[in-house]
C-alpha positions in Angstrom: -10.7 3.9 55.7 -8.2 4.7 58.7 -7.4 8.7 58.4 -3.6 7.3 57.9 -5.2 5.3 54.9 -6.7 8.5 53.6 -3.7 10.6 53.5 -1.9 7.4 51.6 -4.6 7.7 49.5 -4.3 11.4 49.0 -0.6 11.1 48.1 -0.9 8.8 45.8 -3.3 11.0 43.7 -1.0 13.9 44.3 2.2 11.7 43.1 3.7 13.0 46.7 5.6 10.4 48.7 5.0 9.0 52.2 8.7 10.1 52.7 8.3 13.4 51.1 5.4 13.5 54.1 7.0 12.7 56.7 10.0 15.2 56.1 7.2 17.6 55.6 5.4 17.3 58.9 8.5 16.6 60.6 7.3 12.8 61.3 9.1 9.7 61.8 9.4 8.0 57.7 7.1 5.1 59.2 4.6 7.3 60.8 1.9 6.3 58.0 2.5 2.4 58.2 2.9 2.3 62.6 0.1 2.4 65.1 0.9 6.1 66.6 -2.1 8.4 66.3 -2.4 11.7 65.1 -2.0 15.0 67.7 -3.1 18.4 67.3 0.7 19.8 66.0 0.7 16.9 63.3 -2.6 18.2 62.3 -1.9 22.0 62.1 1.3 20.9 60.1 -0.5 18.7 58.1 -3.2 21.6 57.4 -0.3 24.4 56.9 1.7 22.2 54.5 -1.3 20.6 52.3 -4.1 22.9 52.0 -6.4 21.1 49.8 -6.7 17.9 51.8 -9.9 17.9 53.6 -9.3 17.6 57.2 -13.1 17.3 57.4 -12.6 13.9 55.4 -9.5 12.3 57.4 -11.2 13.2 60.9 -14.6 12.8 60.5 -15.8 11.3 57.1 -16.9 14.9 56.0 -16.8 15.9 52.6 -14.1 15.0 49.6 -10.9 13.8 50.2 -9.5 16.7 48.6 -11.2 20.4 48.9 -12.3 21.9 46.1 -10.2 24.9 45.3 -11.6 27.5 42.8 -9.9 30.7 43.6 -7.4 31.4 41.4 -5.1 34.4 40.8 -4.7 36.4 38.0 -2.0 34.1 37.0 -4.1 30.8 37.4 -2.4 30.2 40.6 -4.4 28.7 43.3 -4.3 31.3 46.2 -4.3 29.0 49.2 -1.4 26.7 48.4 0.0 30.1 47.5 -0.3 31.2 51.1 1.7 27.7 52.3 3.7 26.6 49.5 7.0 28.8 48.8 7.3 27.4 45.0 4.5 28.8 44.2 5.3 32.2 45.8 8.8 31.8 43.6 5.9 30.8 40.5 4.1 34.1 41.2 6.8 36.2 42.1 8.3 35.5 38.4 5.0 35.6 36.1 3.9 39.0 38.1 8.0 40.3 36.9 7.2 39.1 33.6 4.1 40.5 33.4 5.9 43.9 34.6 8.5 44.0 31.4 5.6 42.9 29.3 4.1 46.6 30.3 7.2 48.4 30.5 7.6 47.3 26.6 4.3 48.1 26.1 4.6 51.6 27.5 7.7 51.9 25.7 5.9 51.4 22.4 3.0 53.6 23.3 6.0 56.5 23.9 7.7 56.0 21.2 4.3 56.5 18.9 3.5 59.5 20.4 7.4 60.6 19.4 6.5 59.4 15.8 3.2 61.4 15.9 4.8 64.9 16.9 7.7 64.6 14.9 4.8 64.0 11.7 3.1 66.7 12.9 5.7 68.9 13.0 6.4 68.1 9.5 
């Protein structure tokens, strides 16, 4: 496989379009299906905007297609397409706020027990 015909192949299994691709990497819409070759800004945009494709595997046959990503936040998100990818910093950004009212609840509860406890004691 052409590298070209790897990264059709990796947007197919990621259900991302060759359009959604080219606007991405700031690439003519035809760039995938024309004859142009890739240069080293195309492939720092490509690595910056799809982390888990293997750049290993489109250059030089090394490896899978698609790296193997096993770091995870707290909130199962996956920590390098956290770094490039802005939904998910919007993702994280709300389940880390939800987590914060789920412990300011919690703390809440925790005081008002301690209130419950004193005034019983004082009984």
């Amino acid at each position: 496989m052409t590298p070209k015909e790897k990264i059709i192949k990796y947007l197919k299994i990621k259900k991302i379009s060759q359009d959604k691709f080219s606007r991405t990497c700031n690439v003519a819409s035809g760039f995938l299906r024309q004859g142009k070759s890739f240069n080293i800004e195309l492939v720092k945009k490509i690595r910056d905007n799809y982390p888990d494709l293997n750049l290993n595997n489109i250059l030089f046959d090394e490896g899978d297609l698609i790296k193997n990503t096993t770091k995870t936040t707290f909130y199962g998100v996956n920590e390098e397409s956290a770094i490039y990818n802005s939904s998910y910093k919007k993702e994280l950004i709300e389940l880390q706020n939800k987590h914060i009212k789920l412990h300011e609840a919690f703390v809440e509860s925790l005081e008002e027990i301690k209130r419950l406890n004193l005034k019983n004691n004082n009984l």
